[in-house]
N, C-alpha and C positions, 0 to 999 in steps of 0.2 A: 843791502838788499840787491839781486840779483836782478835785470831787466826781465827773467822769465816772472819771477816775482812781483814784479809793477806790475807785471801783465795779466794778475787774474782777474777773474773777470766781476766778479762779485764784489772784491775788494773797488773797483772802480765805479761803480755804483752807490758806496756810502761818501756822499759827499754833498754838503749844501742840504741835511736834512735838518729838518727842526725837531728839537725836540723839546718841547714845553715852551715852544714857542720862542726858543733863546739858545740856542747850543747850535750848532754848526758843528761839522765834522767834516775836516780836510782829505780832498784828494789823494791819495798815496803817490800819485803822481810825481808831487813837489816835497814829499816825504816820507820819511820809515815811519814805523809802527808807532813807534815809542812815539814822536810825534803829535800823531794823529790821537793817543789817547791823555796827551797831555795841554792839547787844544781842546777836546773835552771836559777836562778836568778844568782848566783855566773859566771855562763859561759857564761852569752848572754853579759859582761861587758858594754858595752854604749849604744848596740845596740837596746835593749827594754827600755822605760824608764819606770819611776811606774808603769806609769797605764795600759801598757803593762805587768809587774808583779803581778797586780791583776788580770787581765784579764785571766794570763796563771792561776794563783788560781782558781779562779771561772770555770775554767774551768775543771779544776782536778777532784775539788771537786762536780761538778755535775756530771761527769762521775764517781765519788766514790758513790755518792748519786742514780746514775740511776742502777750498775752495779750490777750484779747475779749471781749465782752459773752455770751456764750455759756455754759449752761452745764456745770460741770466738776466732776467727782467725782473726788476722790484719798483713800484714805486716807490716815492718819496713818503707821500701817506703810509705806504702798508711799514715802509722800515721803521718810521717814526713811530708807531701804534708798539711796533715787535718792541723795542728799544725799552719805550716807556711802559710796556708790560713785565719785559726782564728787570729793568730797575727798582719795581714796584713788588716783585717778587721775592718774598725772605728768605729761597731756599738756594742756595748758592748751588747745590748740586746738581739744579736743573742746566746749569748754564751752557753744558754742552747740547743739551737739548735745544734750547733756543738757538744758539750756533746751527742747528743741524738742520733746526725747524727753517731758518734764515737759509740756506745754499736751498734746500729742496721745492722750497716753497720759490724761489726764484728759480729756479728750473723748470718747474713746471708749465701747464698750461689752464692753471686755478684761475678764477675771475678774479677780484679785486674782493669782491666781497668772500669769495669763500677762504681766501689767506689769512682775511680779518678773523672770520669764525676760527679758523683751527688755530689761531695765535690765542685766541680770547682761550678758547679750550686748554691749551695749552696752562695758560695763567689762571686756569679755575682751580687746576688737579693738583695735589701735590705728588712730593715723589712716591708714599706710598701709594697713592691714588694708582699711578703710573707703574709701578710694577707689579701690582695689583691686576690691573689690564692687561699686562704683558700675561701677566698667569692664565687672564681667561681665554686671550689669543692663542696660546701652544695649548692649554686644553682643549680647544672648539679644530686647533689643525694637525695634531700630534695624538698617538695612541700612546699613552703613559703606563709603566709597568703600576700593577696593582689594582687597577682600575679594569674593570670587562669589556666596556665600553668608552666612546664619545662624553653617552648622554649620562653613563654614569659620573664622569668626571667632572660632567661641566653642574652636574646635581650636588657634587659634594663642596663642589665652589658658591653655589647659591643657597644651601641651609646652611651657611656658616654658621656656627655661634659666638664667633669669634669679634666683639664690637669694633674693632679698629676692620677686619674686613666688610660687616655689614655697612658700615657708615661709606665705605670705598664703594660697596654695589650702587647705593642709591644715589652717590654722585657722581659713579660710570650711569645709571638710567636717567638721570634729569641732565646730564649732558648730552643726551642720543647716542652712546655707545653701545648700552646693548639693549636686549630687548627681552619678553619672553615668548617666543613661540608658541607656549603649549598654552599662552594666558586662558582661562576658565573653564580648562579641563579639571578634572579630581586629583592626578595621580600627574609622576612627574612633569612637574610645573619648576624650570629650569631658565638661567641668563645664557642667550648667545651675544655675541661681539654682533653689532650691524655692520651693513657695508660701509658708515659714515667711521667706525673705529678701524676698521680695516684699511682702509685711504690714509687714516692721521697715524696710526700707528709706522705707518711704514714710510711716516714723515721723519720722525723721529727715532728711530731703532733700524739698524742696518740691519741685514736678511738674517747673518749669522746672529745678532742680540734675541731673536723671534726661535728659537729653537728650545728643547726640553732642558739640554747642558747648559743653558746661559740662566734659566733658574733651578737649575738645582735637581732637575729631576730626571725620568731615565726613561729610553722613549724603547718601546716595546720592538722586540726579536721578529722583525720583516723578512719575510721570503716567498716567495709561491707554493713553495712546500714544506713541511715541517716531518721532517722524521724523525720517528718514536725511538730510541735506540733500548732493547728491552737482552732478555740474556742468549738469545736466540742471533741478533743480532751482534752483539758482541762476541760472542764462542768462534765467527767466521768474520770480523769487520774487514778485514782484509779484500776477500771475497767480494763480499755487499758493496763495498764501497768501488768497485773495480767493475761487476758489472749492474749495479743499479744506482748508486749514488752520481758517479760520474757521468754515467749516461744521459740522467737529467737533466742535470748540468750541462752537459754538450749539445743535449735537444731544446737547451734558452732556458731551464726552467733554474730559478735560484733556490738554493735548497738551505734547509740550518739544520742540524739535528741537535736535538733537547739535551741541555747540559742536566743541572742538578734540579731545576724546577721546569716545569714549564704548561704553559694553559693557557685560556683564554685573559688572565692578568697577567700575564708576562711576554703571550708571544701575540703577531699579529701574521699569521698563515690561516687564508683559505682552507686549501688540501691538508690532512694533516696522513701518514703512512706508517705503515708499521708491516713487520713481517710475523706471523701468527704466531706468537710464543709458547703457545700449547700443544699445534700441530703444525708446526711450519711445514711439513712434506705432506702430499695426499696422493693416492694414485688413480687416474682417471679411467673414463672404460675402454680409450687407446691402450689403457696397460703402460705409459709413463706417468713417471714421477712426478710431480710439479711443487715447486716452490708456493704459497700462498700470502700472498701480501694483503693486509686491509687498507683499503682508502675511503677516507672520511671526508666528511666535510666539521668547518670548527663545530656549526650548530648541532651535529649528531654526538660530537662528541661531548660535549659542556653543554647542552641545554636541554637535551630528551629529543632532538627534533628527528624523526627518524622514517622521511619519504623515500628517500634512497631506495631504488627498486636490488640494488645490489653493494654491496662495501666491499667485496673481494676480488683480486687477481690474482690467474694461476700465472707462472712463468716456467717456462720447461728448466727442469733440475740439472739436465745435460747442459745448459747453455749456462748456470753458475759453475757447474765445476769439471765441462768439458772442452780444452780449448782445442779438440781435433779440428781439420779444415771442413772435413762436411757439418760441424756442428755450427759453427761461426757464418754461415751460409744464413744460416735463421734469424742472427743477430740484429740488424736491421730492422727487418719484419718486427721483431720481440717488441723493439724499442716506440717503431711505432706505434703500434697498438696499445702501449701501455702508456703513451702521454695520451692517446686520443680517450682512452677509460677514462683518463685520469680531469681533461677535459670536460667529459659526460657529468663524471661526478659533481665536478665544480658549477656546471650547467642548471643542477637542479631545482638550487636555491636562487 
């Protein structure tokens, strides 16, 4: 083992604890790994069996594997409580967990008593329990394709019919992890994650494990605008995309435009746009041309909501398909005005 390796800092803190009142666990100081879980192993005599001695392994050695130069306050109490919770735990799969639960919980700046609580929590849930939770976390922070909403998703997580999930809900609620906000209303009556699962979760799951891809699911098409591509748009994409598409884009604004499906269960844009497919050219009482774009907002499109004092912008016809110098003079101007509409609309709701 390496002297950088003696030297983390977590590892130097398991040493002279008790555990069940009889175990001791050596310094790394004075020795390697394998050592130190084989002076373990010599003191629990009958009481651990193997796979109890792999278990305290794997558990070592992922807190060897997660630990850093950083430093880390654990008591003697809180390690020995952690230790004799993981021992006493059947599921060997949690093990990285408690590894993970042990470096974070020593980092911290948790009391004494709340390291206790999130360890006891820890050793209440099983692994489904736990990735059960993780599901209701990326639901209550992630827009998921299929779903319209938040509240509808985190509703189809709470009438589950499903008994292995229902018995998971009511031991995420008697543990304080979630709640229901809408409690003794009629109508969606829904589990959110509390802030006390929010703090533990992210004791145990790295930032990347807390996203839609780590279980399985697919997190909805983000952008500030969503553009409609309809046959209108297509016949010139060239065009379109050369003076409206990218302009947006260079005025900050992120754009997506709709592949094969797209709606309020698959994309998550505010503005949504489109160029009139019916009549995309009109001509005004200037006596020019204008291109006619609609912009929406998502509730006028997908809900009936329809305040909007106005859905349409003209765009001079000459500025798509004239690239003379006195026309491009306008271009600018064009571009302002149509993020600041675009702006308005979004304003209304």
């Amino acid at each position: 083992m390496s002297k950088s390796d003696k030297d983390k800092a977590l590892i130097k803190v398991i040493k002279n604890v008790v555990i069940d009142t009889s175990v001791s666990i050596a310094d790394t100081m004075t020795g390697g790994s394998v050592s130190i879980i084989k002076k373990i192993a010599e003191h629990t005599n009958d009481f651990y069996n193997e796979i109890n001695k792999q278990k305290l392994y794997d558990f070592y050695m992922g807190i060897y594997a997660l630990d850093d130069m950083s430093e880390k306050k654990l008591s003697k109490a809180n390690l020995a409580f952690l230790i004799k919770k993981f021992v006493q735990d059947d599921e060997a799969s949690k093990t990285k967990l408690y590894s993970k639960l042990a470096i974070n919980i020593a980092k911290s700046i948790l009391s004494d008593d709340e390291r206790i609580d999130f360890i006891s929590t820890l050793s209440n849930l099983t692994s489904y329990d736990i990735n059960f939770m993780r599901k209701v976390y990326v639901y209550d922070n992630f827009k998921i394709k299929s779903f319209k909403n938040k509240d509808e998703q985190l509703l189809n997580i709470s009438e589950t019919r499903d008994g292995r999930q229902i018995k998971s809900l009511n031991k995420l609620y008697s543990n304080g992890l979630i709640f229901e906000p809408n409690r003794g209303k009629a109508a969606h009556q829904y589990y959110k994650p509390t802030n006390y699962l929010c703090e533990f979760i992210k004791l145990i799951f790295d930032k990347h494990e807390l996203t839609p891809d780590a279980i399985d699911e697919i997190e909805k098409n983000k952008a500030d605008i969503f553009f409609r591509s309809n046959h209108e748009y297509i016949s010139n994409k060239y065009l379109y995309d050369e003076k409206i598409i990218t302009p947006l884009k260079e005025l900050g604004c992120s754009v997506i435009i709709n592949t094969d499906e797209y709606g309020p269960y698959n994309d998550n844009a505010d503005i949504y746009i489109a160029i009139d497919n019916d009549t995309p050219f009109t001509k005004n009482d200037d006596g020019e041309q204008y291109l006619s774009l609609i912009i929406e907002k998502n509730e006028q499109i997908f809900f009936g909501n329809n305040h909007a004092p106005t859905t349409r912008y003209n765009i001079l016809a000459s500025y798509i398909f004239d690239d003379s110098d006195s026309k491009k003079q306008s271009i600018l101007s064009i571009r302002k005005s149509l993020k600041e509409h675009i702006k308005s609309v979004a304003d209304i709701f």
